[in-house]
PDB file with one MODEL, atoms N, CA, C and O in Angstrom:
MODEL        1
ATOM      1  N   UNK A   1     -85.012  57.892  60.480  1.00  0.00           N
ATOM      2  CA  UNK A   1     -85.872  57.821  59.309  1.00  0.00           C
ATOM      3  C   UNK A   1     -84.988  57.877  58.058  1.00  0.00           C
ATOM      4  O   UNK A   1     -83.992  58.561  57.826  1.00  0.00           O
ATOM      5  N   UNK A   2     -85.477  57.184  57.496  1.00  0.00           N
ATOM      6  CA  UNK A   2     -84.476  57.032  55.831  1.00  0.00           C
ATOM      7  C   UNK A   2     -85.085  57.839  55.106  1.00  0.00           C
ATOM      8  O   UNK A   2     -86.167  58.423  55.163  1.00  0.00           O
ATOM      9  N   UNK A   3     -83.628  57.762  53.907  1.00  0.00           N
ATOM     10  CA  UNK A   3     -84.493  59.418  52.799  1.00  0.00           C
ATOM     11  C   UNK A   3     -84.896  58.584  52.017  1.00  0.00           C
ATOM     12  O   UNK A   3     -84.218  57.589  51.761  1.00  0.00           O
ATOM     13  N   UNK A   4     -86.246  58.836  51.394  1.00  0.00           N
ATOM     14  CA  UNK A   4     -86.592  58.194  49.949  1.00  0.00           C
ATOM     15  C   UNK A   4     -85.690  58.110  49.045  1.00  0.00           C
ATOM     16  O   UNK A   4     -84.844  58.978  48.829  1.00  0.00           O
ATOM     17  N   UNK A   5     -85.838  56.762  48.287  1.00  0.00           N
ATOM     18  CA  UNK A   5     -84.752  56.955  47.288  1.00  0.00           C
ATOM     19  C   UNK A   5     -85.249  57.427  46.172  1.00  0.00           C
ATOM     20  O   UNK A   5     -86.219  56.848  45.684  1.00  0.00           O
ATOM     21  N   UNK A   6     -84.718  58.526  45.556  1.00  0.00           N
ATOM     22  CA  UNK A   6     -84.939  59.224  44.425  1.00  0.00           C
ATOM     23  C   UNK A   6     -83.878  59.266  43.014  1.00  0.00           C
ATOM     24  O   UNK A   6     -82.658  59.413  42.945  1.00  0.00           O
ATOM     25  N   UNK A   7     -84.955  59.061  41.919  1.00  0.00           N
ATOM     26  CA  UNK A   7     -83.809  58.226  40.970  1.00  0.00           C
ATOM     27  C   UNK A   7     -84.020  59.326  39.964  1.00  0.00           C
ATOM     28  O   UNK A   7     -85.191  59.182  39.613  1.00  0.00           O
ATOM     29  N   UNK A   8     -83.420  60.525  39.203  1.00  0.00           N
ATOM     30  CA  UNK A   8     -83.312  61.259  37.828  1.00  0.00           C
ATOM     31  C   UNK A   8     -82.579  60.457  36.594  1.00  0.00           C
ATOM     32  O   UNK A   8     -81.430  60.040  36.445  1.00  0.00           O
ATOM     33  N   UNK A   9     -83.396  60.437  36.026  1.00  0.00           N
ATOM     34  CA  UNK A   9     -82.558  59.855  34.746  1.00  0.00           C
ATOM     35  C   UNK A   9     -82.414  60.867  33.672  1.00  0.00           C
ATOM     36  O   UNK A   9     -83.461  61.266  33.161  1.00  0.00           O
ATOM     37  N   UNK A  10     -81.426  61.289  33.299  1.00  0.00           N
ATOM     38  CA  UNK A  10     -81.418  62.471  32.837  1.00  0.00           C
ATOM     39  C   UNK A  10     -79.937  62.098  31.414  1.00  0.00           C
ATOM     40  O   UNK A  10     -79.274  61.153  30.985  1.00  0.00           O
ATOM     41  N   UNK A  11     -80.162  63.954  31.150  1.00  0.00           N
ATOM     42  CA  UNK A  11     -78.697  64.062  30.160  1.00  0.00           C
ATOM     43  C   UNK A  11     -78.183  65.101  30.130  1.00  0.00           C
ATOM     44  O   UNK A  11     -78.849  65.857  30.837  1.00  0.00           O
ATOM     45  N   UNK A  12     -77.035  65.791  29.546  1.00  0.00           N
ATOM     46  CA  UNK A  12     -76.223  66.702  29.584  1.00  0.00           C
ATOM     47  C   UNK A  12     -77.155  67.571  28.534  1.00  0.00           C
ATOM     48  O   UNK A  12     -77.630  67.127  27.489  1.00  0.00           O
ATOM     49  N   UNK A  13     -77.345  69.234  29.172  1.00  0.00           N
ATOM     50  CA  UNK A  13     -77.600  70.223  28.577  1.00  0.00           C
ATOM     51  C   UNK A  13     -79.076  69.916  28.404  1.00  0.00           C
ATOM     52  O   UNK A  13     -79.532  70.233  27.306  1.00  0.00           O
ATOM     53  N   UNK A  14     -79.939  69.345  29.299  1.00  0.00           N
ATOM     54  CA  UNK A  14     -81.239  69.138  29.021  1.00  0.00           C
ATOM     55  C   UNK A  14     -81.902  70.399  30.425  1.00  0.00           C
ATOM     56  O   UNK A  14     -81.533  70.503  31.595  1.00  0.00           O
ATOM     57  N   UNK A  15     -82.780  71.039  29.792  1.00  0.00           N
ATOM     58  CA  UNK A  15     -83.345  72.111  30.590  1.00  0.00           C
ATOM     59  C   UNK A  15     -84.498  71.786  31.480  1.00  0.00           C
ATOM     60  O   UNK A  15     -84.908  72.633  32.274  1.00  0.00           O
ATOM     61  N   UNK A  16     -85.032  70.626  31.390  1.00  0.00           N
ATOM     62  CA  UNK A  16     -85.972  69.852  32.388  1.00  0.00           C
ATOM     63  C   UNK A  16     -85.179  68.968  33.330  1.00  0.00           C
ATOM     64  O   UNK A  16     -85.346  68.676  34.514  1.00  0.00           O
ATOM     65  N   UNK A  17     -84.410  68.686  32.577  1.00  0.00           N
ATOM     66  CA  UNK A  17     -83.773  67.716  33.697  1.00  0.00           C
ATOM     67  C   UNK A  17     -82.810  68.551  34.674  1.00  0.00           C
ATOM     68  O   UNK A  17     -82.178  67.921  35.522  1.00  0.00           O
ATOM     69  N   UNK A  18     -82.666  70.009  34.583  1.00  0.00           N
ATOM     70  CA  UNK A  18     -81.880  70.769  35.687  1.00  0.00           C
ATOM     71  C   UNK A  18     -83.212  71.226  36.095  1.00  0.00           C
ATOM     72  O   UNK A  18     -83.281  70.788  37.243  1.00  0.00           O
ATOM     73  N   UNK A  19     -84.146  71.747  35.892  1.00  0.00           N
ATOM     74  CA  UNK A  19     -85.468  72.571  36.681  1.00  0.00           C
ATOM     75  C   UNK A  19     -86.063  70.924  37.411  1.00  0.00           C
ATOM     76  O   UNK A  19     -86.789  70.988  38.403  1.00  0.00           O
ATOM     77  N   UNK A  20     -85.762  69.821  36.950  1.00  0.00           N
ATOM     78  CA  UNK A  20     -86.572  68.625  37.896  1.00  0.00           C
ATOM     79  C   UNK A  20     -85.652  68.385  38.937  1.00  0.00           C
ATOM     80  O   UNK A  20     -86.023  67.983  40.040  1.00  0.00           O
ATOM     81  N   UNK A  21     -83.876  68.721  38.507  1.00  0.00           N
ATOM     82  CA  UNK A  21     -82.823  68.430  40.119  1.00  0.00           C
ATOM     83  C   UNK A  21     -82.750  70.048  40.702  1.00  0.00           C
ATOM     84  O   UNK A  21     -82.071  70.251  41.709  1.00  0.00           O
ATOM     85  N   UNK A  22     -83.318  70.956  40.178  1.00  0.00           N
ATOM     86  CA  UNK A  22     -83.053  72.141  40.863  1.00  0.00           C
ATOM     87  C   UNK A  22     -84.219  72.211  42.338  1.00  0.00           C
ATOM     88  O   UNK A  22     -83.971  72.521  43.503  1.00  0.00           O
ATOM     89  N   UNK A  23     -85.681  71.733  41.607  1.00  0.00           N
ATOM     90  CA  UNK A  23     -86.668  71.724  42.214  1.00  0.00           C
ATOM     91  C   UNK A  23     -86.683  70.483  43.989  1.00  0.00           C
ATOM     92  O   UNK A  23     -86.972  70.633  45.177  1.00  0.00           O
ATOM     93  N   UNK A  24     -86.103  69.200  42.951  1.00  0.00           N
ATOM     94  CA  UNK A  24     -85.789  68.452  44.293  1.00  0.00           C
ATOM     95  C   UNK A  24     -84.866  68.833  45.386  1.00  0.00           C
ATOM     96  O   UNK A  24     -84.947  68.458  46.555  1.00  0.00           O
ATOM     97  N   UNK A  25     -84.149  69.471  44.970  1.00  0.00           N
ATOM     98  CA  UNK A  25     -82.839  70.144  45.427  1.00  0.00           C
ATOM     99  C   UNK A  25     -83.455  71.509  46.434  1.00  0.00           C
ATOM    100  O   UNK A  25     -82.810  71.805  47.439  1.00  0.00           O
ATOM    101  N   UNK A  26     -84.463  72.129  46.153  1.00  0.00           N
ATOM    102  CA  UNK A  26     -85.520  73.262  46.963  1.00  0.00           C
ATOM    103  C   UNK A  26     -86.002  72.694  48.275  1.00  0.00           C
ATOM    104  O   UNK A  26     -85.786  73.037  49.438  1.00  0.00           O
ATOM    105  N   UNK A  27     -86.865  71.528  47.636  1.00  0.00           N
ATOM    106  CA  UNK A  27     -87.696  70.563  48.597  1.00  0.00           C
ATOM    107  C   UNK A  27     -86.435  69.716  49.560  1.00  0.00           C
ATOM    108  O   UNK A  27     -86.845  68.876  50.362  1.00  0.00           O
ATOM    109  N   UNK A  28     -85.018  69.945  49.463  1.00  0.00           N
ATOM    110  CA  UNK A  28     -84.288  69.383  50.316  1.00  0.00           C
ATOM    111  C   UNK A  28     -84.405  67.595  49.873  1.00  0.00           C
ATOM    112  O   UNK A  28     -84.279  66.757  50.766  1.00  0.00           O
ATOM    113  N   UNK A  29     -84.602  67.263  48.725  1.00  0.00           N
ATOM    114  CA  UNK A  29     -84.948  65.931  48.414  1.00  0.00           C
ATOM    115  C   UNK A  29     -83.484  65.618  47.459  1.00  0.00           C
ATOM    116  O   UNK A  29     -82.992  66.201  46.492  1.00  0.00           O
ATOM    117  N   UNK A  30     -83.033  64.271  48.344  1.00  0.00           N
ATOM    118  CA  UNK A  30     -81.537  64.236  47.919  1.00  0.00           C
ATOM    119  C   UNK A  30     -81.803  62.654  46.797  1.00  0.00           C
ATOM    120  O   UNK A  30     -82.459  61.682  47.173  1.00  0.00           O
ATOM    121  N   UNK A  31     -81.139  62.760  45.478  1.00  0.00           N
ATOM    122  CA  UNK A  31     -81.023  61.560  44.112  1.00  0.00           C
ATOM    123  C   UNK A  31     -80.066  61.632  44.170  1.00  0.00           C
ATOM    124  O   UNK A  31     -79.126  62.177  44.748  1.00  0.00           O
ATOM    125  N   UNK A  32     -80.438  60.760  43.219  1.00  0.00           N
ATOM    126  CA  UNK A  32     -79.222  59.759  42.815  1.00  0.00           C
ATOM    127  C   UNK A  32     -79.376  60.486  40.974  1.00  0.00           C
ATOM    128  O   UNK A  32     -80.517  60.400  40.519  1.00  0.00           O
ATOM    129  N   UNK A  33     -78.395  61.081  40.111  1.00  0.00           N
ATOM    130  CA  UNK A  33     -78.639  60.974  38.991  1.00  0.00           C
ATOM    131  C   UNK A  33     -77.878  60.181  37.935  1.00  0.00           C
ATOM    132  O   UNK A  33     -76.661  60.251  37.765  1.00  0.00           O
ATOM    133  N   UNK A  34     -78.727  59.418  37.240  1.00  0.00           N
ATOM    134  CA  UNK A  34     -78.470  58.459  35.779  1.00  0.00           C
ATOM    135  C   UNK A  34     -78.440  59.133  34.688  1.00  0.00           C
ATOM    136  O   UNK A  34     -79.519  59.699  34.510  1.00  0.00           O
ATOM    137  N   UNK A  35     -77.514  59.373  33.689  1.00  0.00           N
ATOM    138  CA  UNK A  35     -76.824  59.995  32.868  1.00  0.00           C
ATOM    139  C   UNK A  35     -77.184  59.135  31.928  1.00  0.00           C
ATOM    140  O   UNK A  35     -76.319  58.276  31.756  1.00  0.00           O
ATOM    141  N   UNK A  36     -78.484  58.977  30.982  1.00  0.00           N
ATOM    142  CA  UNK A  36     -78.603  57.891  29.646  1.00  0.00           C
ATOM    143  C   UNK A  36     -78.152  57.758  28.888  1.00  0.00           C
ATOM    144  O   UNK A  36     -78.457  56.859  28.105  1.00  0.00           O
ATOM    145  N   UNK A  37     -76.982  58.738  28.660  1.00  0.00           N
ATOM    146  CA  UNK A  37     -76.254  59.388  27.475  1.00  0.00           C
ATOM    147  C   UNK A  37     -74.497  58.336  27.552  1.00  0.00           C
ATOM    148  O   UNK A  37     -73.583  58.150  26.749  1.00  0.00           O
ATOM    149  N   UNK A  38     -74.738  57.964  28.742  1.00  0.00           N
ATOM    150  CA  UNK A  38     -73.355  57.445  29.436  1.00  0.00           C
ATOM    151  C   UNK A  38     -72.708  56.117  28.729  1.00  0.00           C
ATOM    152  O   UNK A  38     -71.625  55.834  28.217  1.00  0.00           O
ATOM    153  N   UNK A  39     -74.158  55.345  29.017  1.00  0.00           N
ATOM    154  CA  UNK A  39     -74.440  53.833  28.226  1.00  0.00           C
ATOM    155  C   UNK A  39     -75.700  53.602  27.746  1.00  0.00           C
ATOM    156  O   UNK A  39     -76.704  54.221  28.098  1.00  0.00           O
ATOM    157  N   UNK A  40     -75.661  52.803  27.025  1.00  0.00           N
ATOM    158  CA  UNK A  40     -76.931  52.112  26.176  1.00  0.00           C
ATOM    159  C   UNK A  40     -77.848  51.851  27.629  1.00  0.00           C
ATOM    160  O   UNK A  40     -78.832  52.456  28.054  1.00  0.00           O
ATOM    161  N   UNK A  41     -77.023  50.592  28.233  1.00  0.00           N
ATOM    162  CA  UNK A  41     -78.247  50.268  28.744  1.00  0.00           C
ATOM    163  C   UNK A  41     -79.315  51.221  30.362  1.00  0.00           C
ATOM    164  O   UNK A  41     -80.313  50.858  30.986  1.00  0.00           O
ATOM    165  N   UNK A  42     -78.600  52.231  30.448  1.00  0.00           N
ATOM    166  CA  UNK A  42     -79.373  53.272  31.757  1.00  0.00           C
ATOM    167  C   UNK A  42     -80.434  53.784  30.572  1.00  0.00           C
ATOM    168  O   UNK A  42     -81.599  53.698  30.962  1.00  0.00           O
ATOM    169  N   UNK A  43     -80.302  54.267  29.294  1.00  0.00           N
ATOM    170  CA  UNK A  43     -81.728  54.242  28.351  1.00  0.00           C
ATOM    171  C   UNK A  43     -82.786  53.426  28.488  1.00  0.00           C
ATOM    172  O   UNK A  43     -83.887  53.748  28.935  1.00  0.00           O
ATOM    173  N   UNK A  44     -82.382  52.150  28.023  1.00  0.00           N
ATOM    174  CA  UNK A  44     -83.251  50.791  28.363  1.00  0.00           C
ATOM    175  C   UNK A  44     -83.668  50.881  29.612  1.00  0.00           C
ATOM    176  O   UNK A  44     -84.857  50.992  29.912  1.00  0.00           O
ATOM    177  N   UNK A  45     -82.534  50.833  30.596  1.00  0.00           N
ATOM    178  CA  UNK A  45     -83.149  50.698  31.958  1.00  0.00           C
ATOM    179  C   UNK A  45     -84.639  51.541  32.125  1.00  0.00           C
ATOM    180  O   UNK A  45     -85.725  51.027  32.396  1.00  0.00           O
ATOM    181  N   UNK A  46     -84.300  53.251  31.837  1.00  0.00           N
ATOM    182  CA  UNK A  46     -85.659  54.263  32.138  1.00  0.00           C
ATOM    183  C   UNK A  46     -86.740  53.633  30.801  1.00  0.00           C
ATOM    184  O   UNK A  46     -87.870  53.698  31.287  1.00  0.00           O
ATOM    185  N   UNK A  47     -86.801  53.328  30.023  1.00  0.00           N
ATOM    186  CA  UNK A  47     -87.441  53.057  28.912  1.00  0.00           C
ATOM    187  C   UNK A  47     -88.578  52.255  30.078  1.00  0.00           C
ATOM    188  O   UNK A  47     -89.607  52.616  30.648  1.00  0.00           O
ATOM    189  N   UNK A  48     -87.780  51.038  30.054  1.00  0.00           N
ATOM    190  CA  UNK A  48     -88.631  49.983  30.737  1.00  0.00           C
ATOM    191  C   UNK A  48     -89.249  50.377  31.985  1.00  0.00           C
ATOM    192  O   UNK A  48     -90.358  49.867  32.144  1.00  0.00           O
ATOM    193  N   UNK A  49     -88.842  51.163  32.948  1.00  0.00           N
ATOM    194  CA  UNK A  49     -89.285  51.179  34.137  1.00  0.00           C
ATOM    195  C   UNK A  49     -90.647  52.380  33.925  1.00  0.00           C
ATOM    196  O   UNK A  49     -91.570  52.304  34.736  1.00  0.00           O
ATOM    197  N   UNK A  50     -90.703  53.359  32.916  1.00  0.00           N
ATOM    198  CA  UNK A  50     -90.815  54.191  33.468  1.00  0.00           C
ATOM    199  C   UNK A  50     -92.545  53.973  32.187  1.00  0.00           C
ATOM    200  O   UNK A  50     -93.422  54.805  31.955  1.00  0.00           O
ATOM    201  N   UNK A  51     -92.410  52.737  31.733  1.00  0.00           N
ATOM    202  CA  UNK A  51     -93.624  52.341  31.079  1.00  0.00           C
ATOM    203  C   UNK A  51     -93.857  53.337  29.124  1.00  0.00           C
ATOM    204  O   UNK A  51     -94.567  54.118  28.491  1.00  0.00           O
ATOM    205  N   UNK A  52     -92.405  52.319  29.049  1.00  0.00           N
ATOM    206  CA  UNK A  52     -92.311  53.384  27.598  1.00  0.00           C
ATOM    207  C   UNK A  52     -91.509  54.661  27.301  1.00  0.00           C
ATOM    208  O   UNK A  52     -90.762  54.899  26.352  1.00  0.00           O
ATOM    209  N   UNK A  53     -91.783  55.268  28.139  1.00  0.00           N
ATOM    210  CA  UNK A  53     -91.008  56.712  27.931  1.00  0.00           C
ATOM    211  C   UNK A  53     -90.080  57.169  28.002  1.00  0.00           C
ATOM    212  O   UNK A  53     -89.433  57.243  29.047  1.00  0.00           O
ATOM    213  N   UNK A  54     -89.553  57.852  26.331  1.00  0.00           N
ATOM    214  CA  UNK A  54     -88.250  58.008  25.767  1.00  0.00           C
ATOM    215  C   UNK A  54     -87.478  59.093  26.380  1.00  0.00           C
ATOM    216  O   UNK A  54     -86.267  58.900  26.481  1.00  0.00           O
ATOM    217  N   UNK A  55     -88.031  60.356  26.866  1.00  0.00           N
ATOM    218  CA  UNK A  55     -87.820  61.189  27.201  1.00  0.00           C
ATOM    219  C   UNK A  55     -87.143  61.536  28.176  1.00  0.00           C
ATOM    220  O   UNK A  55     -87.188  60.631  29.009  1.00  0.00           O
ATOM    221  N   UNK A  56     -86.350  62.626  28.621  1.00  0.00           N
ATOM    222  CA  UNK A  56     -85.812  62.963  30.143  1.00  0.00           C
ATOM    223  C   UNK A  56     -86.424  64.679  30.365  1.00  0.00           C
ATOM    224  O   UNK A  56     -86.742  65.576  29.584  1.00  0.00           O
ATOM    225  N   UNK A  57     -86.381  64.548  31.727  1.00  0.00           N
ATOM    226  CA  UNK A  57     -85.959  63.185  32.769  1.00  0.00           C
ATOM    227  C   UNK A  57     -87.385  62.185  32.838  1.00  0.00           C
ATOM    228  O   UNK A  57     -88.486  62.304  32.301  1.00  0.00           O
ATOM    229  N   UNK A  58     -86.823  61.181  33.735  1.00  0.00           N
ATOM    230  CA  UNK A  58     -88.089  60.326  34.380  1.00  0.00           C
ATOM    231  C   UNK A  58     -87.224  60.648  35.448  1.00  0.00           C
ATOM    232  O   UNK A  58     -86.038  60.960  35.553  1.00  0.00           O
ATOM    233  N   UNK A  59     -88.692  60.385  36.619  1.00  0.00           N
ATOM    234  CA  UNK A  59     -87.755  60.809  37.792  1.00  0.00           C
ATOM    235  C   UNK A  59     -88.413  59.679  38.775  1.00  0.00           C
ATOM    236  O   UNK A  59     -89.585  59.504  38.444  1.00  0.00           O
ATOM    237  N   UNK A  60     -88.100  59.014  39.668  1.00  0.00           N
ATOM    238  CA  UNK A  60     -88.720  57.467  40.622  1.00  0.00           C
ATOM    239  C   UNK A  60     -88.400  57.980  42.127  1.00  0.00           C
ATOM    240  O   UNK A  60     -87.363  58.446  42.598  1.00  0.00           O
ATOM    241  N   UNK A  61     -89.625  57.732  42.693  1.00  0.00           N
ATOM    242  CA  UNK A  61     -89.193  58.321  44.353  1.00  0.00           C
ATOM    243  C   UNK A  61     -90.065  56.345  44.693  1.00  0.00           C
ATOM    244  O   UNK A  61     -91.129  55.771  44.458  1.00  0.00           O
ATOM    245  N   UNK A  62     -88.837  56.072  45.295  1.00  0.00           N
ATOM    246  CA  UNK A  62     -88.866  54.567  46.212  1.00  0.00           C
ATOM    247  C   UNK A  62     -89.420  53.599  45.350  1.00  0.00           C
ATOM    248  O   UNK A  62     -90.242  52.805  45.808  1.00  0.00           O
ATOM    249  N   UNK A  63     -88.989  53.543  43.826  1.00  0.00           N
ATOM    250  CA  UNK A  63     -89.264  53.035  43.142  1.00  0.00           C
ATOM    251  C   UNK A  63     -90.863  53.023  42.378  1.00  0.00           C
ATOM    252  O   UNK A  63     -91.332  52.031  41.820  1.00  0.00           O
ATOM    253  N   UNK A  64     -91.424  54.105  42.477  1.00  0.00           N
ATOM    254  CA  UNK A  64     -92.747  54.582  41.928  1.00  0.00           C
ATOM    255  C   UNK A  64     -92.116  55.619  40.971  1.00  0.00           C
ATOM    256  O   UNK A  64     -91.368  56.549  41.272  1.00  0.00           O
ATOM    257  N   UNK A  65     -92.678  55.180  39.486  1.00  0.00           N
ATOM    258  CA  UNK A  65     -92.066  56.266  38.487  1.00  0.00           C
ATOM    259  C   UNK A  65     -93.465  57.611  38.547  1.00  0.00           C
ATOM    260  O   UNK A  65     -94.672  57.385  38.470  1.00  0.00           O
ATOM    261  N   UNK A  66     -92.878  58.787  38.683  1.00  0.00           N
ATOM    262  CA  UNK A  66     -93.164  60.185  38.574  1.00  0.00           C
ATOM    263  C   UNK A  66     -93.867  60.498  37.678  1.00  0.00           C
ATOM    264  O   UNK A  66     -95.029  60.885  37.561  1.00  0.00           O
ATOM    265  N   UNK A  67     -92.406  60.133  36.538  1.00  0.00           N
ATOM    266  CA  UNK A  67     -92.826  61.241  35.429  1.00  0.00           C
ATOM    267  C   UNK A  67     -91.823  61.908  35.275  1.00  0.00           C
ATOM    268  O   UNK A  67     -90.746  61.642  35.808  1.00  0.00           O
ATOM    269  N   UNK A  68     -92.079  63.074  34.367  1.00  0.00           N
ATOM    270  CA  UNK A  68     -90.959  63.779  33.689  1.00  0.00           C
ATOM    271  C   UNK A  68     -91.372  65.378  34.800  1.00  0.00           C
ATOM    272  O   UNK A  68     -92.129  65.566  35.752  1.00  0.00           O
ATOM    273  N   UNK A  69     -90.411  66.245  34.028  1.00  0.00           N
ATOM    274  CA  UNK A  69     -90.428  67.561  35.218  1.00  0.00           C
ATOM    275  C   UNK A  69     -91.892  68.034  35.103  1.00  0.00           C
ATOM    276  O   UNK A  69     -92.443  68.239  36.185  1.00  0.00           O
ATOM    277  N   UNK A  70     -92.559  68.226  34.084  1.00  0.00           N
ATOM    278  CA  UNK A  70     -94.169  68.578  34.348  1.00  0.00           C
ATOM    279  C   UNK A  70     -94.838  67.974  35.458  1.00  0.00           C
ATOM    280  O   UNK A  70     -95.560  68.621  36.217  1.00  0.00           O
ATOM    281  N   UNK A  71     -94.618  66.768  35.569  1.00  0.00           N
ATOM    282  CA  UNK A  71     -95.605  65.800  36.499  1.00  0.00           C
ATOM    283  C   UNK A  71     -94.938  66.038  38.184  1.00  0.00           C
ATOM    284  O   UNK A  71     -95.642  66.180  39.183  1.00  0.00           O
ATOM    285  N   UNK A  72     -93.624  66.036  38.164  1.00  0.00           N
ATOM    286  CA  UNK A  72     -93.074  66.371  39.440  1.00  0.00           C
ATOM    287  C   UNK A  72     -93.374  68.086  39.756  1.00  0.00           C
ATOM    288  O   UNK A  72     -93.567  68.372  40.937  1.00  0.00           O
ATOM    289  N   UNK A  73     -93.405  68.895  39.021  1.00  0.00           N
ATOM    290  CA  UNK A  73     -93.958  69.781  39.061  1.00  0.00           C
ATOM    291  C   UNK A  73     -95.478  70.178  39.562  1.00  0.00           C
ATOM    292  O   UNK A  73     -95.892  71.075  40.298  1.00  0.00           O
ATOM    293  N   UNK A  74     -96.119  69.124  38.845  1.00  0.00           N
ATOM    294  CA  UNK A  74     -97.594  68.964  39.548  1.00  0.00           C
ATOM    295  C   UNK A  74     -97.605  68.681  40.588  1.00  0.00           C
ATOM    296  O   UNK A  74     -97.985  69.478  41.447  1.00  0.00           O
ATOM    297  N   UNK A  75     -97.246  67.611  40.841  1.00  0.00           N
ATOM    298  CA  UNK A  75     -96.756  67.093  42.894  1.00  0.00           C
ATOM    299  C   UNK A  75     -96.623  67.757  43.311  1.00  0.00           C
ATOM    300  O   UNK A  75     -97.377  67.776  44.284  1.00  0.00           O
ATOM    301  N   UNK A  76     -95.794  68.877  43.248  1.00  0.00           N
ATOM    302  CA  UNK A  76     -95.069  69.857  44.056  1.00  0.00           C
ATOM    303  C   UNK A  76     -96.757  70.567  44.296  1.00  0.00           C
ATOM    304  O   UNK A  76     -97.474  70.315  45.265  1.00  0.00           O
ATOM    305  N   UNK A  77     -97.085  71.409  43.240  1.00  0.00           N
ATOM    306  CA  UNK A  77     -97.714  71.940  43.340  1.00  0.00           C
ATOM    307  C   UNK A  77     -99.169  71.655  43.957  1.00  0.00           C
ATOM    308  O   UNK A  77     -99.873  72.455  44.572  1.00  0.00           O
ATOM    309  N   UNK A  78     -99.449  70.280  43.631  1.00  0.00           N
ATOM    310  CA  UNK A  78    -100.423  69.620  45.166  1.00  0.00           C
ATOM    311  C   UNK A  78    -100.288  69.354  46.436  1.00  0.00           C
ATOM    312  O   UNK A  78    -101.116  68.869  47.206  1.00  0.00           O
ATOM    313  N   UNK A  79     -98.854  69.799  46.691  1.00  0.00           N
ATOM    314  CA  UNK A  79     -98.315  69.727  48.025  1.00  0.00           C
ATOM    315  C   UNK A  79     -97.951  67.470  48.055  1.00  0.00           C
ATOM    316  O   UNK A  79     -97.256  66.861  48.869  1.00  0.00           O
ATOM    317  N   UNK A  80     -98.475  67.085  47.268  1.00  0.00           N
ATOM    318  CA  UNK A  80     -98.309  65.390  47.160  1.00  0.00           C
ATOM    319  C   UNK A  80     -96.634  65.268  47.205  1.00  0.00           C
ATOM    320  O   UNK A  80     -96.288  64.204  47.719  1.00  0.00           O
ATOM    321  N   UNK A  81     -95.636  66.033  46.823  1.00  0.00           N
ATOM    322  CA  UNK A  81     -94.207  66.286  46.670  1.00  0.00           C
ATOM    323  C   UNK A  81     -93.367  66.245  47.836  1.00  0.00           C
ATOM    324  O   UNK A  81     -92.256  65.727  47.953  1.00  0.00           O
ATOM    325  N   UNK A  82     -94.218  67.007  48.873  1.00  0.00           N
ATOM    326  CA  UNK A  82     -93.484  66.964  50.040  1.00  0.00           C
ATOM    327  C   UNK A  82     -93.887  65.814  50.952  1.00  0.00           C
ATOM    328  O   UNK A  82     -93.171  65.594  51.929  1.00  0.00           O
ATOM    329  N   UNK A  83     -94.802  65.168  50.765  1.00  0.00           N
ATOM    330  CA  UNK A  83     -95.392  64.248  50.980  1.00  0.00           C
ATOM    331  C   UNK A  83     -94.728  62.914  50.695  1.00  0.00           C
ATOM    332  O   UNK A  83     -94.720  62.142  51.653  1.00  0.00           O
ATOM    333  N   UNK A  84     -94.162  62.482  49.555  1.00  0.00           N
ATOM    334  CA  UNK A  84     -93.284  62.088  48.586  1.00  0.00           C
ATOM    335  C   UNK A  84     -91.546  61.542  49.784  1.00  0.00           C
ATOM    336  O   UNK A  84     -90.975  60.601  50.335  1.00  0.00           O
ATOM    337  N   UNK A  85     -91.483  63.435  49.432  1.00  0.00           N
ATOM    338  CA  UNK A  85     -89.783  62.793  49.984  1.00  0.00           C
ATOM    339  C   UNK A  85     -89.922  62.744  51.439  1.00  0.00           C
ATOM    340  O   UNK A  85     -88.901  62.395  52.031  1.00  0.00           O
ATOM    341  N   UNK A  86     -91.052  63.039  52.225  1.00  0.00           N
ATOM    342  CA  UNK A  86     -90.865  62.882  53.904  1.00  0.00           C
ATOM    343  C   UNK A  86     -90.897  61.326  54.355  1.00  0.00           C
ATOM    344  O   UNK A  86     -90.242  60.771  55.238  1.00  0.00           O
ATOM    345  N   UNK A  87     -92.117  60.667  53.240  1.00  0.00           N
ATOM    346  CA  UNK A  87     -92.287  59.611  53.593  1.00  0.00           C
ATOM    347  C   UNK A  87     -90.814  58.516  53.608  1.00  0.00           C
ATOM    348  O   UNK A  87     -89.900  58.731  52.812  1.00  0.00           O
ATOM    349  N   UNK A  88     -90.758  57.508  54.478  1.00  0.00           N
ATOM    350  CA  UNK A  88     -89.691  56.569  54.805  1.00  0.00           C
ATOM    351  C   UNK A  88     -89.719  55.708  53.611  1.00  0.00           C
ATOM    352  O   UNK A  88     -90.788  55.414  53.076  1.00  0.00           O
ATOM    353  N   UNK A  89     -88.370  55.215  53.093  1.00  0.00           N
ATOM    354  CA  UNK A  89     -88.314  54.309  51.795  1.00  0.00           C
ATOM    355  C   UNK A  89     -88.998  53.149  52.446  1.00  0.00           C
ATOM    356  O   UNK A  89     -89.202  53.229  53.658  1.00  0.00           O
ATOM    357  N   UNK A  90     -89.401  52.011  51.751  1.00  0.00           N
ATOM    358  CA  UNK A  90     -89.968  51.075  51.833  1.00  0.00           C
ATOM    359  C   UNK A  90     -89.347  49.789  52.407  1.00  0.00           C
ATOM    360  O   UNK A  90     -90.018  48.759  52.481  1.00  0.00           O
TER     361      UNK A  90
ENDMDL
END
């Protein structure tokens, strides 16, 4: 079984974006993290995918955007989270 692919787009010294890789990191759910701060275009990239939103993190499990740590937070907390990373990538 394959691991979902899980995408953080994140930045240095941001306090959601360590409580959204600390949390995946609980659930045993292994990313990939994008650093927006790195280049212009990994900004653009989350901008566009993630339907507008400037903010970090956005976080994408098998290419379905999340949301930021509130919303992955909610998952978790509907149990929909573990649900999430068990399921096989696509």
């Amino acid at each position: 079984m394959a691991e979902p692919r899980v995408i953080v787009y994140s930045q240095p010294f941001c306090g959601y974006c360590s409580a959204a890789k600390r949390l995946l990191k609980e659930k045993g759910g292994e990313y990939s993290e994008v650093d927006v701060m790195s280049e212009a275009g990994h900004r653009e990239e989350m901008i566009e995918g993630s339907g507008a939103r400037r903010t970090v993190p956005q976080i994408f499990i098998d290419g379905r955007h999340i949301g930021g740590y509130d919303d992955l937070s909610a998952l978790d907390k509907s149990g929909e989270l573990d649900r999430l990373l068990a399921s096989p990538a696509p």
